[in-house]
C-alpha positions, 0 to 999 in steps of 0.5 A: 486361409489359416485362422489364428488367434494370435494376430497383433494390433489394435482394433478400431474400437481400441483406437477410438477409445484411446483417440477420444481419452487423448482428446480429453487430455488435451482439451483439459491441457488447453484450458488451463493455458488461457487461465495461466496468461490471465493469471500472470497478467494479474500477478503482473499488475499485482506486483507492479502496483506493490513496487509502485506503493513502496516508491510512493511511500518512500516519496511520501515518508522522506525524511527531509520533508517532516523535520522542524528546525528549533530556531530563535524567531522574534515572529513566532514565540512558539518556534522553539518549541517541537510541537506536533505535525500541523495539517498546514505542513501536511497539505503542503507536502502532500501538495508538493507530490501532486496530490490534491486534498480530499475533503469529502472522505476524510475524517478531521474534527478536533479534537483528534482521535486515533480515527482522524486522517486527512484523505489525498488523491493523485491520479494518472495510470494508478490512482494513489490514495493516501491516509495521513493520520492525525494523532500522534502514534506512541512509542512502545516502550519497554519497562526493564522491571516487566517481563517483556511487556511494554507500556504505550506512553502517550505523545507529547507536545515536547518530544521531539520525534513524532510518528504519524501513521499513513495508510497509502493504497494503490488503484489500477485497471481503470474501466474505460465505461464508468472510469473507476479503479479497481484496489490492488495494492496498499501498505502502511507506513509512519511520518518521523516528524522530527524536531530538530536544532540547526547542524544536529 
């Protein structure tokens, strides 16, 4: 036999050499496939629960339900009056949604401060947890004279539009072992309380 040194291929120390660099490879594709399902499975949920806290704040905000009709009432001497939101009206929309009072947690003494909410809960699939504030938000309102500042003008019992902030957050992912939820999602909105004359 002819020796040559020119022979070609792969000898077996190659072969493994580039068997176990594949085998790396594929091992570390192999992970990160597990955690991309998890990942979309969060985002998922993510994404649900933000959809579901925009249609839950828009239940919740409907125009329709804030509103107070300036009649002549010979029972109420104040029912021309605009005043502010009572908690009575608040409980009872809020009631009318399915949610039930949460006294324990919320905050309420009078006189209301920027701190005052009053707490609802509704349960199912998600739990919904709502925050209705108490004290009326002031408008901004910009001074022509400044230059583009504005000065916060306090709420008035006569104004006739009002804004109430609410603060909703959304729960899923109910632990069957101690039953509670875990926060995922949660936005902010305002109650416009309207007072309004019959037809306008």
């Amino acid at each position: 036999m002819k020796a040559t040194s020119n022979e070609k291929g792969l000898t077996l120390v190659e072969i493994l050499a580039a068997l176990a660099i594949l085998g790396i490879f594929f091992v570390g594709v192999v992970t990160i496939f597990p955690q991309m399902t998890l990942f979309n499975a969060r985002t998922e949920t993510k994404l649900d629960t933000m959809n579901l806290a925009k249609q839950e704040m828009s239940s919740i905000t409907l125009a329709s339900k804030w509103e107070k009709l300036l009649v002549t009432s010979p029972t109420d001497p104040t029912s021309l009056e605009p005043q502010f939101l009572k908690k009575e009206k608040i409980i009872t929309e809020m009631q009318a949604l399915g949610y039930s009072q949460d006294t324990a947690n919320s905050v309420a003494a009078t006189p209301f401060t920027a701190n005052s909410f009053m707490r609802f809960k509704k349960e199912g699939e998600y739990r919904y947890e709502t925050d209705v504030y108490l004290q009326c938000e002031p408008f901004l309102l910009k001074d022509p004279t400044a230059s583009g500042t504005g000065t916060k003008v306090p709420c008035a019992e006569s104004d006739r539009i009002k804004l109430y902030k609410i603060h909703l957050k959304v729960f899923s992912n109910k632990n069957s072992t101690n039953g509670s939820y875990q926060m995922s999602s949660e936005t902010y909105s305002y109650i416009r309380y309207t007072a309004k004359k019959p037809g306008g």
